[in-house]
Biopython code that builds the backbone (N, CA, C, O; Angstrom):
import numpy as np
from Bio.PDB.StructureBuilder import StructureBuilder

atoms = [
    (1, "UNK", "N", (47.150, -5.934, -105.080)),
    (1, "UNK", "CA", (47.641, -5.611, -103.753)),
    (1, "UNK", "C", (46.947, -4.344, -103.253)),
    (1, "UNK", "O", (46.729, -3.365, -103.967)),
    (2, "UNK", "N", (46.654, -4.438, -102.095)),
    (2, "UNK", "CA", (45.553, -3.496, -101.420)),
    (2, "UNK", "C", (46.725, -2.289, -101.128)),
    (2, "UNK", "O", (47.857, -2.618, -100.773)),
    (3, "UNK", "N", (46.366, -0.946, -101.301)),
    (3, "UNK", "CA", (47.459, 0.093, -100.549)),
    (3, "UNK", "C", (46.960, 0.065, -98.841)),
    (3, "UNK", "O", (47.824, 0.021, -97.966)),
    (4, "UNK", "N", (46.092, 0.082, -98.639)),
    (4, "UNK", "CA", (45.664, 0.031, -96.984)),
    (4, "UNK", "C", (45.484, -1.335, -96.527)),
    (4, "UNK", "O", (45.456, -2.413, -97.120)),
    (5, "UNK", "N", (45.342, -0.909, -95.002)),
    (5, "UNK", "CA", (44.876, -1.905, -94.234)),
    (5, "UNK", "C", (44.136, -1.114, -93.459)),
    (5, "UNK", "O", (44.514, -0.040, -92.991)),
    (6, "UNK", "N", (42.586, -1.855, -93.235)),
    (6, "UNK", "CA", (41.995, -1.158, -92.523)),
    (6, "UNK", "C", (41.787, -2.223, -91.401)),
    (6, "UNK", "O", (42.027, -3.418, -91.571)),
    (7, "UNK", "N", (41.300, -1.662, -90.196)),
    (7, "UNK", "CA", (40.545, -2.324, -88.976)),
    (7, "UNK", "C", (39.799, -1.448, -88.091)),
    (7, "UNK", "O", (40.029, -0.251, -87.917)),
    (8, "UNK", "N", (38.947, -2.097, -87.581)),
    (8, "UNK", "CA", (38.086, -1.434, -86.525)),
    (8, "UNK", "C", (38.349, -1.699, -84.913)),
    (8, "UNK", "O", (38.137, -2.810, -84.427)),
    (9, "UNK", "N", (38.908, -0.404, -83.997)),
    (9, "UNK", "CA", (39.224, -1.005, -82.854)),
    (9, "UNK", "C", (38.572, 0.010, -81.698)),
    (9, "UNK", "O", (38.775, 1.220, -81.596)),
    (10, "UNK", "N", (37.895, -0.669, -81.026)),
    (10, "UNK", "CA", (36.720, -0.088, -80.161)),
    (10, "UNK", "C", (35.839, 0.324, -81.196)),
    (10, "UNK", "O", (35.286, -0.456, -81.971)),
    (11, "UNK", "N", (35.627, 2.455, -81.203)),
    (11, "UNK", "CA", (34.838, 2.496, -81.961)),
    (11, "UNK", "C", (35.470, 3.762, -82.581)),
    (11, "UNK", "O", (35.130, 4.941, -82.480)),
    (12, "UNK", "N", (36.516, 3.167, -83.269)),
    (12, "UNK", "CA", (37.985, 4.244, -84.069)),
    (12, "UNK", "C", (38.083, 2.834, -85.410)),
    (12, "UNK", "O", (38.125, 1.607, -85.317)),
    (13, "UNK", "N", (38.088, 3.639, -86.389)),
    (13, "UNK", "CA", (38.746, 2.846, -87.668)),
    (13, "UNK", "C", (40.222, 3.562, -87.878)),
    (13, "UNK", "O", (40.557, 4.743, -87.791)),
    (14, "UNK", "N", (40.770, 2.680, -88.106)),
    (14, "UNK", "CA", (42.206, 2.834, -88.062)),
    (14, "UNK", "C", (42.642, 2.517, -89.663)),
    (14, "UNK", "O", (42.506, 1.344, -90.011)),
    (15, "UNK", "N", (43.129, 3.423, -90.610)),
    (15, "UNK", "CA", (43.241, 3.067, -91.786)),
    (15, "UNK", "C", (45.311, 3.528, -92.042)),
    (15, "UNK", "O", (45.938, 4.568, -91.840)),
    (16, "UNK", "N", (45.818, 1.854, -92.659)),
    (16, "UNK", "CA", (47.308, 2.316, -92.555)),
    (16, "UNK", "C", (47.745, 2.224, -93.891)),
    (16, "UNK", "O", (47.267, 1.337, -94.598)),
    (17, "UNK", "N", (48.677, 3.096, -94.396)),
    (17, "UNK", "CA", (49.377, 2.698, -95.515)),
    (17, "UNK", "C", (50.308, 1.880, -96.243)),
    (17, "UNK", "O", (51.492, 2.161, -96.060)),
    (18, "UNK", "N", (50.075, 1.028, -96.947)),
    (18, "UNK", "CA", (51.072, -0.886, -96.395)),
    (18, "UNK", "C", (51.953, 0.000, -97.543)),
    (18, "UNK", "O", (53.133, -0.336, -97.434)),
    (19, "UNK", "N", (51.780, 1.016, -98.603)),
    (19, "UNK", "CA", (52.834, 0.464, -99.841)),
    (19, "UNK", "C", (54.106, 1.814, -99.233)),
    (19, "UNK", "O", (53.937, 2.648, -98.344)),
    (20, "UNK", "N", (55.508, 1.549, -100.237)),
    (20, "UNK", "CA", (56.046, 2.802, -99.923)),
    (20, "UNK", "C", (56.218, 4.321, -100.347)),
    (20, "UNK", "O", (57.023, 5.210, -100.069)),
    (21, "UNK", "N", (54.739, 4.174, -101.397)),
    (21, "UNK", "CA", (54.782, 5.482, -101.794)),
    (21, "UNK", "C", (53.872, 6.178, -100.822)),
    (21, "UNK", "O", (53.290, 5.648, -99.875)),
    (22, "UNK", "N", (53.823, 7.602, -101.234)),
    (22, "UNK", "CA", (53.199, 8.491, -100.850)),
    (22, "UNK", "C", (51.981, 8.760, -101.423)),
    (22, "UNK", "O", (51.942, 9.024, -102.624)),
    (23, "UNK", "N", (50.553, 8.729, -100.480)),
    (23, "UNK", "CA", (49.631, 8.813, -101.145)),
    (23, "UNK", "C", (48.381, 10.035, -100.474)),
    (23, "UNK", "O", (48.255, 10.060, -99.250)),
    (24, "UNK", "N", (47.483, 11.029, -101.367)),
    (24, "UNK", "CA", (47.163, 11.819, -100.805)),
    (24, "UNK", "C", (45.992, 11.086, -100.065)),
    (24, "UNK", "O", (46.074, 9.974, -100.588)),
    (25, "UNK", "N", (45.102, 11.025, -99.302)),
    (25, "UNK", "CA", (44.035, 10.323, -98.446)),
    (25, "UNK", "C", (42.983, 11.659, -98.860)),
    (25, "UNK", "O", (43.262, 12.724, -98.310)),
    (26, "UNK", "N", (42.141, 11.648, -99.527)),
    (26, "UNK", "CA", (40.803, 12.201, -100.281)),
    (26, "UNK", "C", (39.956, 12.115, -99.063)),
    (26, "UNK", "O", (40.039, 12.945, -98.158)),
    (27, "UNK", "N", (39.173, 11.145, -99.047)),
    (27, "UNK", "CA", (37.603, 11.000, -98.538)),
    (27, "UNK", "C", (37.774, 10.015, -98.260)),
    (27, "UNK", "O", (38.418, 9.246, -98.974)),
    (28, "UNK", "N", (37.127, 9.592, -96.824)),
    (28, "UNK", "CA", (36.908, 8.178, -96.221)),
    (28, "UNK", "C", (35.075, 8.092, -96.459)),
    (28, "UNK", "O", (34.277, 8.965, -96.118)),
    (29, "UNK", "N", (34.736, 6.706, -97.172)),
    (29, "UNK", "CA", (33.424, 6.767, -96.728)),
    (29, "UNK", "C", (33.061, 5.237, -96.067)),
    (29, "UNK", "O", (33.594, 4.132, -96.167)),
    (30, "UNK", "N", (32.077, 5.671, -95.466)),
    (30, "UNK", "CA", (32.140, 4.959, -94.415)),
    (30, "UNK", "C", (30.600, 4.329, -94.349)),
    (30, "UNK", "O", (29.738, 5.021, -93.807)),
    (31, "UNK", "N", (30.226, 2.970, -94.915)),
    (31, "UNK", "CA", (29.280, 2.360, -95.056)),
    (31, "UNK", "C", (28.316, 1.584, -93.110)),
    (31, "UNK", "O", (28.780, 0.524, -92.690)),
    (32, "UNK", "N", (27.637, 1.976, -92.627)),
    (32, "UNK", "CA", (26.840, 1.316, -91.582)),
    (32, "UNK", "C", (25.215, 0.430, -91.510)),
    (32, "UNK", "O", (24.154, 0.756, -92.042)),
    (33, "UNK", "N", (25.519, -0.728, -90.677)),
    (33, "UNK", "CA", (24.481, -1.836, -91.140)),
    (33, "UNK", "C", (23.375, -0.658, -89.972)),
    (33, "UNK", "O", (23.724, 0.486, -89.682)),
    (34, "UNK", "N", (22.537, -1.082, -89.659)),
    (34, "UNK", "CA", (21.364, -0.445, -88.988)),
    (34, "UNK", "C", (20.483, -1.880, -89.609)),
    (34, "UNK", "O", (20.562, -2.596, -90.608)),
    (35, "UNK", "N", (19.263, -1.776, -87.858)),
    (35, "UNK", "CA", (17.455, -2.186, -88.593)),
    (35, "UNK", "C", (17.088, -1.329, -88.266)),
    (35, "UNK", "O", (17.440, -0.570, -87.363)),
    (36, "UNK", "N", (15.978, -1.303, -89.251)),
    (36, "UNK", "CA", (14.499, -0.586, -88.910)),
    (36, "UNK", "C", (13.534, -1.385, -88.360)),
    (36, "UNK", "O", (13.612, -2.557, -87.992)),
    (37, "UNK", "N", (12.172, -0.250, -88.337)),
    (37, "UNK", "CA", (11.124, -1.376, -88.087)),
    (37, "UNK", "C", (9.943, -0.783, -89.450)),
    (37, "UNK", "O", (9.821, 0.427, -89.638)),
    (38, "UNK", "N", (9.385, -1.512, -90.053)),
    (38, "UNK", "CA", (8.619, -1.048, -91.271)),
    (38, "UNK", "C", (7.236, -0.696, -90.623)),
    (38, "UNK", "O", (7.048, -0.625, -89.408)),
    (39, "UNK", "N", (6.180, -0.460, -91.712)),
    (39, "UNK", "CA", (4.902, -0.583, -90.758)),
    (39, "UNK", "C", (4.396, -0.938, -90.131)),
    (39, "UNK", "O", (3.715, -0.445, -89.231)),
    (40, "UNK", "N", (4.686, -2.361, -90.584)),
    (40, "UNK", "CA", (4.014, -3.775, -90.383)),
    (40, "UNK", "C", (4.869, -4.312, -89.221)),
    (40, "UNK", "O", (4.778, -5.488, -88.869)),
    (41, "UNK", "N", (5.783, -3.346, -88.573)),
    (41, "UNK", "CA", (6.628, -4.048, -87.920)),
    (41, "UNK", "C", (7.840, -5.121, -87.846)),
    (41, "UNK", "O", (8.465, -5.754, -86.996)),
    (42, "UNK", "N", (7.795, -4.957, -89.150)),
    (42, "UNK", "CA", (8.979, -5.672, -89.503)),
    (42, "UNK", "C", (10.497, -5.323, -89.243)),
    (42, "UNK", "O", (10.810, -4.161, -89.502)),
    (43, "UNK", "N", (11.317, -6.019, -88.847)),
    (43, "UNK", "CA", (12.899, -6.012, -88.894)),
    (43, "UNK", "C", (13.059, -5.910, -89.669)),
    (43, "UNK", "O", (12.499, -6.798, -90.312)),
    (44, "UNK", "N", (13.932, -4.841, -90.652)),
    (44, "UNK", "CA", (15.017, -4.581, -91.858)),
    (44, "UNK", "C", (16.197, -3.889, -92.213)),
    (44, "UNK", "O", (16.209, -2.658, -92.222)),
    (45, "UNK", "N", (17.503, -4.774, -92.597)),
    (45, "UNK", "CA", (18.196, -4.058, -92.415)),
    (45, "UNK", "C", (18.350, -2.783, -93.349)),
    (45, "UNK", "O", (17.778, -2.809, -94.439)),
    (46, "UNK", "N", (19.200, -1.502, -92.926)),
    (46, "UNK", "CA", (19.401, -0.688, -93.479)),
    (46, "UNK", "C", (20.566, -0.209, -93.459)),
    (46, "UNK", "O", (21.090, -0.160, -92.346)),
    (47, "UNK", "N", (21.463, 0.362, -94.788)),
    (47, "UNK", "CA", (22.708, 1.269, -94.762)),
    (47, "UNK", "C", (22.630, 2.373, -94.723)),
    (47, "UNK", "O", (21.793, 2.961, -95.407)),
    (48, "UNK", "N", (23.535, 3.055, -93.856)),
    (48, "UNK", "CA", (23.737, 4.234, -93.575)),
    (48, "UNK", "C", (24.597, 4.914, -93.872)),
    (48, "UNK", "O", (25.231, 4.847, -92.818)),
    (49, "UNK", "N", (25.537, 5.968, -94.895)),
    (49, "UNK", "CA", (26.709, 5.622, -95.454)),
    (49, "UNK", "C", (27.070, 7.073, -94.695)),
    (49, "UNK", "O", (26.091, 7.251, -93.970)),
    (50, "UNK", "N", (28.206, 8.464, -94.453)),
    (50, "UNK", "CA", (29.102, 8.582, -93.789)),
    (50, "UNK", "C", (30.169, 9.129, -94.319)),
    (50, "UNK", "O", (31.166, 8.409, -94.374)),
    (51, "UNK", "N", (30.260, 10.431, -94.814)),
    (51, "UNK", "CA", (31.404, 10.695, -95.678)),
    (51, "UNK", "C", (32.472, 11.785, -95.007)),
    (51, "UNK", "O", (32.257, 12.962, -94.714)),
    (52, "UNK", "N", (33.856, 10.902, -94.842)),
    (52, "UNK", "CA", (34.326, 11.740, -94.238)),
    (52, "UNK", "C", (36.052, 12.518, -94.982)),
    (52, "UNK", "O", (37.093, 11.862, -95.011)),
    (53, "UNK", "N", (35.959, 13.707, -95.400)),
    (53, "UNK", "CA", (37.244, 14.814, -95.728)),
    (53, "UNK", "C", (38.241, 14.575, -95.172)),
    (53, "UNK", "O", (38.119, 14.906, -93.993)),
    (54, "UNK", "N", (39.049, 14.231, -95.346)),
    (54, "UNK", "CA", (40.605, 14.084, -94.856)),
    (54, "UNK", "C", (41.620, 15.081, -95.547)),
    (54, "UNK", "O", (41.887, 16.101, -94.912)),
    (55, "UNK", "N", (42.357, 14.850, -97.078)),
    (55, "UNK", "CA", (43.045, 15.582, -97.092)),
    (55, "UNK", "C", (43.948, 15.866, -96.593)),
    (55, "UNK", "O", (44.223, 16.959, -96.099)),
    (56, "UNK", "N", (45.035, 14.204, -96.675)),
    (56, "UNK", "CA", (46.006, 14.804, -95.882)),
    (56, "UNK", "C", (47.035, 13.596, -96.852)),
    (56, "UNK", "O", (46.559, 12.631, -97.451)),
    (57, "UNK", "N", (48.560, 13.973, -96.800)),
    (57, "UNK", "CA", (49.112, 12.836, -97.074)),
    (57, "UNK", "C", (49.495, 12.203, -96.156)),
    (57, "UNK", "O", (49.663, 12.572, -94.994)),
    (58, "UNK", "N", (49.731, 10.770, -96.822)),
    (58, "UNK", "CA", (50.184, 9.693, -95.667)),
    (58, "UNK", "C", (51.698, 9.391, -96.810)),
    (58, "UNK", "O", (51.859, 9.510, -98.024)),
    (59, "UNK", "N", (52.649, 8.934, -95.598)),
    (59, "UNK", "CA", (53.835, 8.167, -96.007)),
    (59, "UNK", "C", (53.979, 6.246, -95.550)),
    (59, "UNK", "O", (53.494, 5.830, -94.497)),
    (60, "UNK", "N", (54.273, 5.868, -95.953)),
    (60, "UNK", "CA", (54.768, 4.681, -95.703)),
    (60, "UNK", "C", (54.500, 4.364, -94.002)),
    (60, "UNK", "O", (55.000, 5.002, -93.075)),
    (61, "UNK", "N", (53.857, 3.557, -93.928)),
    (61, "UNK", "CA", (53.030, 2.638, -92.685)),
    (61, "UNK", "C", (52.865, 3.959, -91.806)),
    (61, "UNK", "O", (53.411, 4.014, -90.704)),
    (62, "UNK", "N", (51.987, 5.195, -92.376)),
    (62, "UNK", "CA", (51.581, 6.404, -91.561)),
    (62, "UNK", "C", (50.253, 5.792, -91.554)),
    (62, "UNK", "O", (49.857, 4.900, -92.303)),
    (63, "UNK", "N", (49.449, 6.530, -90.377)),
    (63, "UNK", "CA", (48.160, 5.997, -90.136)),
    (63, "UNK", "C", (47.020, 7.141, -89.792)),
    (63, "UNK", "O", (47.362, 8.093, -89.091)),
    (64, "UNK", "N", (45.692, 7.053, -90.275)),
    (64, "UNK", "CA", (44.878, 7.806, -89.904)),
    (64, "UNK", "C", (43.777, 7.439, -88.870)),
    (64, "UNK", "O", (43.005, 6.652, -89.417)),
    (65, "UNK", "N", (43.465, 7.655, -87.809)),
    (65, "UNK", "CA", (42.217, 7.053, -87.402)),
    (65, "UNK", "C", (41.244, 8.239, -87.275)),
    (65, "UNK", "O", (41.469, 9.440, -87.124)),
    (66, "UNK", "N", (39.914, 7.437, -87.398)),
    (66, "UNK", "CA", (38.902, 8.219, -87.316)),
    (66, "UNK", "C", (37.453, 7.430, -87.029)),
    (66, "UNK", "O", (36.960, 6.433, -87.558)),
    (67, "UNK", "N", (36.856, 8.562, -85.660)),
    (67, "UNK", "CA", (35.829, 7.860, -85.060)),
    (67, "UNK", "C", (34.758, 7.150, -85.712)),
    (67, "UNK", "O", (34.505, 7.640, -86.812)),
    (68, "UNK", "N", (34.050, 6.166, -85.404)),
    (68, "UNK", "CA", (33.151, 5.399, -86.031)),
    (68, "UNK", "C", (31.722, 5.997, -85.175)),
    (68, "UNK", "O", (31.541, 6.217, -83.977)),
    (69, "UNK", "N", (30.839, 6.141, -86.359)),
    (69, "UNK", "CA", (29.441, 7.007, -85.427)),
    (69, "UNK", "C", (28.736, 5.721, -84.730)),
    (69, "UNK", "O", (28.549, 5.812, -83.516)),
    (70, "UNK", "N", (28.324, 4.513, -85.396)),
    (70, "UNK", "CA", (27.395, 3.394, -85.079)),
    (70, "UNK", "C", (28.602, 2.616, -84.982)),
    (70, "UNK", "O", (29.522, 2.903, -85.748)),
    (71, "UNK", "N", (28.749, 1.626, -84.115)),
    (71, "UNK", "CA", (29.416, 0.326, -84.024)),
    (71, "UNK", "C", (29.624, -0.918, -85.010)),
    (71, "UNK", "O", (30.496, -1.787, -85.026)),
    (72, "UNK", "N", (28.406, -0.670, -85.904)),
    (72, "UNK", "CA", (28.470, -1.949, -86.689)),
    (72, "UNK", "C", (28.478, -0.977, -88.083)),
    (72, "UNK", "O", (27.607, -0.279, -88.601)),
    (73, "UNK", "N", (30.069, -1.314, -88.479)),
    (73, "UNK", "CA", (30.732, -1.053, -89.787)),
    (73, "UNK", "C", (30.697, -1.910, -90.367)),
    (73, "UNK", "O", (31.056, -2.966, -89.846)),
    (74, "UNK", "N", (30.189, -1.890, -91.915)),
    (74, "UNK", "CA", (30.256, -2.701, -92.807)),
    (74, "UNK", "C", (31.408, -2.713, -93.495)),
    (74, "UNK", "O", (32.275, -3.577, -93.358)),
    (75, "UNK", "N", (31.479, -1.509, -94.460)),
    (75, "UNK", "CA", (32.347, -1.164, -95.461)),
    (75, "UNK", "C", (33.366, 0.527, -95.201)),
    (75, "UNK", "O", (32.900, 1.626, -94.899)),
    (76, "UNK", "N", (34.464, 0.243, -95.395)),
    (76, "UNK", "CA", (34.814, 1.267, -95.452)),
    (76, "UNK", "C", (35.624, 1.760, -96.627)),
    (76, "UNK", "O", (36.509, 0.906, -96.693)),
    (77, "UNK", "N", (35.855, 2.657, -97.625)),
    (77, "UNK", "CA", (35.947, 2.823, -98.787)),
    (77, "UNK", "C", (36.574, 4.311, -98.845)),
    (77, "UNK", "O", (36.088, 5.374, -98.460)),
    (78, "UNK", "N", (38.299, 3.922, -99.694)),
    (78, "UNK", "CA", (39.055, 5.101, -99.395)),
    (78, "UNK", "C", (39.539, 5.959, -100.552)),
    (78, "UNK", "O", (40.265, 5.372, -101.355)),
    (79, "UNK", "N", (39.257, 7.319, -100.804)),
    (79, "UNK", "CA", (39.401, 7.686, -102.117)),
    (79, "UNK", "C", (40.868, 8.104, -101.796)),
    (79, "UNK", "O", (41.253, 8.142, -100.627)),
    (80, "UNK", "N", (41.692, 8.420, -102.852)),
    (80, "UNK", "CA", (43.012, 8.458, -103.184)),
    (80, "UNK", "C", (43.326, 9.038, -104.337)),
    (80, "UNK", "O", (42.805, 8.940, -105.448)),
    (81, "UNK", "N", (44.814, 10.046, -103.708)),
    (81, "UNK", "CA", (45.557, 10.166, -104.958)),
    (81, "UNK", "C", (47.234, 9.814, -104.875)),
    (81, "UNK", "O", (48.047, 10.191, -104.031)),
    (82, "UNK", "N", (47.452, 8.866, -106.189)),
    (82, "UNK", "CA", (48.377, 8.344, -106.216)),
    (82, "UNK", "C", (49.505, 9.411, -106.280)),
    (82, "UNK", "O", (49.201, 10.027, -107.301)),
    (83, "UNK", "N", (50.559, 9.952, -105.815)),
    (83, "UNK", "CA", (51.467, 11.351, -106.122)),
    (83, "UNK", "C", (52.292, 10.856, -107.035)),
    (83, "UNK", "O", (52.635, 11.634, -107.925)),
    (84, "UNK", "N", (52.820, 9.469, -107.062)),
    (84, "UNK", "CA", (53.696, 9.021, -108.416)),
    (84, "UNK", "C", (52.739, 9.525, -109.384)),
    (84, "UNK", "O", (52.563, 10.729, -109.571)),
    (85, "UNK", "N", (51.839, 8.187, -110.279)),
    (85, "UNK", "CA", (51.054, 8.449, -111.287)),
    (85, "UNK", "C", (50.000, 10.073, -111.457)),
    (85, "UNK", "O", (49.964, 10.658, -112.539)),
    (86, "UNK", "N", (49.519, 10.397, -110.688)),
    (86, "UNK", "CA", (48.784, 11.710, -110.874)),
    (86, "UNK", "C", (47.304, 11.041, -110.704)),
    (86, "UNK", "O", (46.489, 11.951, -110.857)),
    (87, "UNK", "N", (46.790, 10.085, -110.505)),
    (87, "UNK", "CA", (45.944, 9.165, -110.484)),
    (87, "UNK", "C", (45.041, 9.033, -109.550)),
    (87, "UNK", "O", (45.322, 8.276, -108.620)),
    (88, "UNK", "N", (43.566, 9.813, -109.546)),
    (88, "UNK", "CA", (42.648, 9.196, -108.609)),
    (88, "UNK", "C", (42.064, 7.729, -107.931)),
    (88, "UNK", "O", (41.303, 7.104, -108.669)),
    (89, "UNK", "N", (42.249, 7.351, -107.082)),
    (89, "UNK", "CA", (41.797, 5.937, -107.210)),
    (89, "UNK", "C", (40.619, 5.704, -105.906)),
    (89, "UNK", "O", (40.203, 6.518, -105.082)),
    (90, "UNK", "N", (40.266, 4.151, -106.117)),
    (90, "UNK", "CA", (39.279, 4.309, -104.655)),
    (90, "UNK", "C", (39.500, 2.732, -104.788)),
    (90, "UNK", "O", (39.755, 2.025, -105.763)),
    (91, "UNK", "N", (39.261, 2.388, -103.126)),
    (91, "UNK", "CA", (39.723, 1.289, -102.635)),
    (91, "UNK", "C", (38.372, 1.195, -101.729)),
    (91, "UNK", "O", (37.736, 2.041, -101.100)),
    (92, "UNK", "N", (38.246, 0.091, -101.894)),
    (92, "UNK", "CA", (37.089, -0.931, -100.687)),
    (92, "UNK", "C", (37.223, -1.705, -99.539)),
    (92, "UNK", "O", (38.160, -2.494, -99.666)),
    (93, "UNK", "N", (36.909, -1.750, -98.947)),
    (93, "UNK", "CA", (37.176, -2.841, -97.883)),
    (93, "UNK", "C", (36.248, -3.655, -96.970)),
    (93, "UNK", "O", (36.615, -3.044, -95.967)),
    (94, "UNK", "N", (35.876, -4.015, -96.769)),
    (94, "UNK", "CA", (34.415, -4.877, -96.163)),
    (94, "UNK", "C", (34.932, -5.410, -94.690)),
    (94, "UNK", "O", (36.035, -5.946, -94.583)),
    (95, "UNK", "N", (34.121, -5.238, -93.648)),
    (95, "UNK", "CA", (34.572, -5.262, -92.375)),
    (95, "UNK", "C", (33.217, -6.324, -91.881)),
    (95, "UNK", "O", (33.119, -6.698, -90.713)),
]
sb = StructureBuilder()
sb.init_structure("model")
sb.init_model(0)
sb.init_chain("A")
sb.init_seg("    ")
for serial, (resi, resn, name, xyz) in enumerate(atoms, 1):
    if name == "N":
        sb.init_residue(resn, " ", resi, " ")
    sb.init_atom(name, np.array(xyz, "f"), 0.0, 1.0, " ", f" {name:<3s}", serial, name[0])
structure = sb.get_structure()
């Protein structure tokens, strides 16, 4: 069972807390698709990743949003500390 729910709305990611504990919110990182163009002129895609400090707790269906730099989000990936267990954790999410 996932502790978040994330979504992307306009160009704000909105990350909520589904469980009822209390959890500290670490670091959001924040994965972006991009192309390039190579020498040769080629199309390729590229990731751009995005790390963002929070540091804050969340309670039960509390929510954080935070701006998105490029429009096209791939992944967004949330570090955590559990305040029951004492427990670092990190969570994924693919958009």
């Amino acid at each position: 069972m996932n502790v978040f729910s994330v979504k992307k709305d306009a160009n704000k990611i909105i990350i909520l807390n589904t469980t009822p504990k209390k959890v500290l919110l670490r670091l959001i990182l924040v994965t972006y698709e991009v192309s390039t163009l190579t020498y040769d002129q080629e199309r390729v895609p590229k990731m751009l990743h995005d790390e963002i400090f929070i540091n804050k707790e969340l309670k039960e269906n509390e929510k954080v949003e935070i701006n998105a730099t490029i429009d096209n989000v791939k992944k967004v990936s949330i570090v955590y500390k559990d305040l029951e267990n004492e427990v670092t954790l990190r969570e994924d999410h693919e958009l």
